[in-house]
C-alpha positions as CSV (number, residue, x, y, z in Angstrom):
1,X,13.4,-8.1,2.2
2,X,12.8,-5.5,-0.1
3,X,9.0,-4.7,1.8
4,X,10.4,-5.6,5.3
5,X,8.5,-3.3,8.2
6,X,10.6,-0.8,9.9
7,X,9.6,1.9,12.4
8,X,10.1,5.5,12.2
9,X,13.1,6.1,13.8
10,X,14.5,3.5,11.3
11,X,13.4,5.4,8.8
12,X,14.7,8.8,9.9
13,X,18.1,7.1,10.8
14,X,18.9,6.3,7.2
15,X,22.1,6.5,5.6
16,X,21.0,9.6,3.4
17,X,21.9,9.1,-0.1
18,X,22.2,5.3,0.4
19,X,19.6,2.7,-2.2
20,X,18.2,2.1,1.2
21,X,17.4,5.8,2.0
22,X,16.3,6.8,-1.4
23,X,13.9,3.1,-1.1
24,X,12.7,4.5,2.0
25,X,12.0,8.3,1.2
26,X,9.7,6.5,-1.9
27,X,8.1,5.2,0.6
28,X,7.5,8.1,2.5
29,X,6.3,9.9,-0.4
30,X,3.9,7.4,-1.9
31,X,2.0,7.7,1.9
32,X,1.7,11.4,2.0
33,X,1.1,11.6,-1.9
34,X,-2.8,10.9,-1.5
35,X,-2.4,14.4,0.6
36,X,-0.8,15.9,-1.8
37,X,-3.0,14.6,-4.8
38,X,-6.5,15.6,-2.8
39,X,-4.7,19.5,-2.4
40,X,-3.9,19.9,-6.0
41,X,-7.4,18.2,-6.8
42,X,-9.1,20.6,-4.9
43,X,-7.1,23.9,-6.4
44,X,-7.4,22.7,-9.8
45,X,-10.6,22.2,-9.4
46,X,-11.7,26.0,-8.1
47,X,-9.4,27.7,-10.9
48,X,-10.8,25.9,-13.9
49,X,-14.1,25.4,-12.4
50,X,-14.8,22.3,-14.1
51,X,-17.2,19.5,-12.6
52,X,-15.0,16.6,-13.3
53,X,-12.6,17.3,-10.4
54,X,-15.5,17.9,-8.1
55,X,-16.7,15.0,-9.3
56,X,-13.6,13.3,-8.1
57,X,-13.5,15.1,-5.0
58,X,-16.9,13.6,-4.2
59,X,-15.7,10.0,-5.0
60,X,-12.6,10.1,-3.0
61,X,-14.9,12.4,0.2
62,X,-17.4,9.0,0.0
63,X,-14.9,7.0,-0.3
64,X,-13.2,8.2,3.2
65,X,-16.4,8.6,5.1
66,X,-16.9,4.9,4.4
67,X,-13.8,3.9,5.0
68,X,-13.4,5.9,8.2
69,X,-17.1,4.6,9.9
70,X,-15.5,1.2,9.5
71,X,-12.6,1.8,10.7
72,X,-14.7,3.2,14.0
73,X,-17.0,0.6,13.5
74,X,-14.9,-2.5,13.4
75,X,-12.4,-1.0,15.9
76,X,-9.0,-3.1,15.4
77,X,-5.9,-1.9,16.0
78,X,-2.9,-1.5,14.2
79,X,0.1,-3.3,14.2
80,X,2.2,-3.3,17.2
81,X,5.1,-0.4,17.0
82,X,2.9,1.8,14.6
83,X,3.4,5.4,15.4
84,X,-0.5,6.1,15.4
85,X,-3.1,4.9,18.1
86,X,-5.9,5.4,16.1
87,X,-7.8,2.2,14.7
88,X,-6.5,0.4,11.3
89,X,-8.8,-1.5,10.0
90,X,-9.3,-1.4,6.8
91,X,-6.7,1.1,5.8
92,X,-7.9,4.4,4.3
93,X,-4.7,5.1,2.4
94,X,-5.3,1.8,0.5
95,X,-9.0,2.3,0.1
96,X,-8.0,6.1,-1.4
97,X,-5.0,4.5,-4.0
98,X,-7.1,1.6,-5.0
99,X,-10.6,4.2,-5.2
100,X,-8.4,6.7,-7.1
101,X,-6.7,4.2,-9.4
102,X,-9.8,3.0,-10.3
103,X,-11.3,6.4,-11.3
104,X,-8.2,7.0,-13.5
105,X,-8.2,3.5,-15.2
106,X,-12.0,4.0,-16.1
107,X,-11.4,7.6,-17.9
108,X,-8.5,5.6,-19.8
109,X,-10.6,3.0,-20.7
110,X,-14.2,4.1,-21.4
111,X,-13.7,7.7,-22.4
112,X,-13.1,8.8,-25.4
113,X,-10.4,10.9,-26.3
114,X,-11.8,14.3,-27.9
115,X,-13.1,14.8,-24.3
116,X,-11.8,18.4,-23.2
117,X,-9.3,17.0,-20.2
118,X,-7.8,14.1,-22.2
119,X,-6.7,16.9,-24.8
120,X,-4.8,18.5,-22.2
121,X,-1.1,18.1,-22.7
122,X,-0.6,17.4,-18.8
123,X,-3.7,14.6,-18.4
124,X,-1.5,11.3,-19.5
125,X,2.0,12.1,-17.8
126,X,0.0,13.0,-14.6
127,X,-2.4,9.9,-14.6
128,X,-0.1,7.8,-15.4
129,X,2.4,8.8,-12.9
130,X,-0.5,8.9,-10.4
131,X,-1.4,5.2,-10.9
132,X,2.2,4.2,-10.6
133,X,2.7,6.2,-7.4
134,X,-0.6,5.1,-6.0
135,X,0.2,1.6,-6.7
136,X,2.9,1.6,-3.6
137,X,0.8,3.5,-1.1
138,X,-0.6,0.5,0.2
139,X,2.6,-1.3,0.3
140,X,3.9,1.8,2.0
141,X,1.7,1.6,4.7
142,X,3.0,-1.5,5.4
143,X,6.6,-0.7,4.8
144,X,6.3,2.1,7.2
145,X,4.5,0.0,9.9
146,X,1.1,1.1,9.8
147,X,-1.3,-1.8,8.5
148,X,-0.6,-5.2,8.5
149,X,-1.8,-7.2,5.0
150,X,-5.7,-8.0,5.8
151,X,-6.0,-3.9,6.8
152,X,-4.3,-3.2,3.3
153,X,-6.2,-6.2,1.4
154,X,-9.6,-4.9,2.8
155,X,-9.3,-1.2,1.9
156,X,-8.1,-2.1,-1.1
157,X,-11.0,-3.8,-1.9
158,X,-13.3,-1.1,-0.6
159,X,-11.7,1.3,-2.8
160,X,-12.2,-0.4,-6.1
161,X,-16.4,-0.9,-5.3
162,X,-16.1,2.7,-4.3
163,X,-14.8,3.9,-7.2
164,X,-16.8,1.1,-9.6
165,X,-20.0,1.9,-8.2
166,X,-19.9,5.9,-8.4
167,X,-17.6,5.9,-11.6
168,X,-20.4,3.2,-13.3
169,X,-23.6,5.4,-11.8
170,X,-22.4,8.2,-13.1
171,X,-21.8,6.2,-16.8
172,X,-25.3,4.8,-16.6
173,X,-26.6,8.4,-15.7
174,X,-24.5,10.3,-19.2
175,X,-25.4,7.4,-21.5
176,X,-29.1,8.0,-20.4
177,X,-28.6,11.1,-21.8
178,X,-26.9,10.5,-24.6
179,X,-24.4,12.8,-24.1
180,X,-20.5,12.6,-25.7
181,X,-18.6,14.7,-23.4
182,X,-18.2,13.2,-20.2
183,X,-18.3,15.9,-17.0
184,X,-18.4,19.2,-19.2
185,X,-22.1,19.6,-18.9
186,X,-24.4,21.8,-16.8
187,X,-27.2,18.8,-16.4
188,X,-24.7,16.5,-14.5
189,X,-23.9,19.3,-11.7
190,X,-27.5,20.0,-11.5
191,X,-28.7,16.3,-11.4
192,X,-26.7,15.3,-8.3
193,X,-27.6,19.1,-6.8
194,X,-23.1,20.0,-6.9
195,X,-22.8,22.9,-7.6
196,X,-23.3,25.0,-10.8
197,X,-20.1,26.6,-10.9
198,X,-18.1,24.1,-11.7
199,X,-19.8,23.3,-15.3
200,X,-17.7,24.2,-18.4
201,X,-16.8,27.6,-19.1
């Protein structure tokens, strides 16, 4: 009951202030949050002038050009009552959380914590309560009637070899060069031809 599909106008009719209502505006957020993330991203990213959020931006760019040439590609609709005609398989907003998600888990995991963002007072409370708002975008895109489960399952699945494959290259490509400081170094901007702005200040 608790992920049961309902329509838009269901939604905006609410009872405001209601466990529904407040269930529902979650919802609501944790589909527009991938909007939200990629803004901030993309700020934060030309005030420090650091590669790792370009980095980042490029992961999640690949991630929805793929996404979106299957989507064209495979051409299935949505779900019947979904507020958008365009096609829905697989679904992007899953393929984003799951690619995203991924990203973050792997700088938890494999990276050490000396590096210059994980010192930042901000990184943990913001990863973490990325992951867990990311972890119901998918099901919101259900919730709110715009995927069914296969659209969900698949980008989903698209997102986590997304985000493996780039995350895991560019591993390969900073143990090759023995470096300790993942992303705060000229050589990885210039090797995949970024930019060389965003290197360490």
């Amino acid at each position: 009951f608790f992920f049961k599909q309902k329509t838009a106008y269901e939604i905006s009719a609410c009872l405001v202030g209601s466990e529904m209502c407040i269930r529902d505006r979650f919802m609501v957020f944790s589909s527009l949050y991938p909007y939200i993330f990629v803004i901030s991203l993309f700020l934060v990213s030309v005030l420090k002038k650091t590669s790792r959020e370009l980095l980042m931006l490029l992961m999640l760019l690949a991630q929805n050009v793929t996404c979106t040439i299957l989507k064209h590609s495979i051409s299935l609709d949505r779900p019947e009552g979904a507020c958008s005609a365009s096609k829905g398989f697989p679904s992007c907003h899953s393929s984003f959380s799951s690619s995203l998600i991924m990203w973050l888990l792997f700088e938890l995991m494999l990276i050490t914590k000396d590096t210059y963002f994980k010192k930042h007072k901000l990184y943990y409370p913001v990863t973490y309560f990325t992951v867990i708002v990311l972890g119901f975008t998918g099901i919101s895109r259900y919730y709110l009637l715009y995927h069914d489960e296969q659209q969900i399952i698949v980008g989903f699945l698209l997102g986590v070899v997304i985000a493996t494959f780039f995350f895991m290259a560019l591993k390969f490509e900073v143990n090759k060069k023995h470096e300790t400081h993942w992303f705060y170094m000229p050589n990885i901007c210039e090797r995949f031809r970024i930019c060389l702005l965003y290197t360490s200040p």
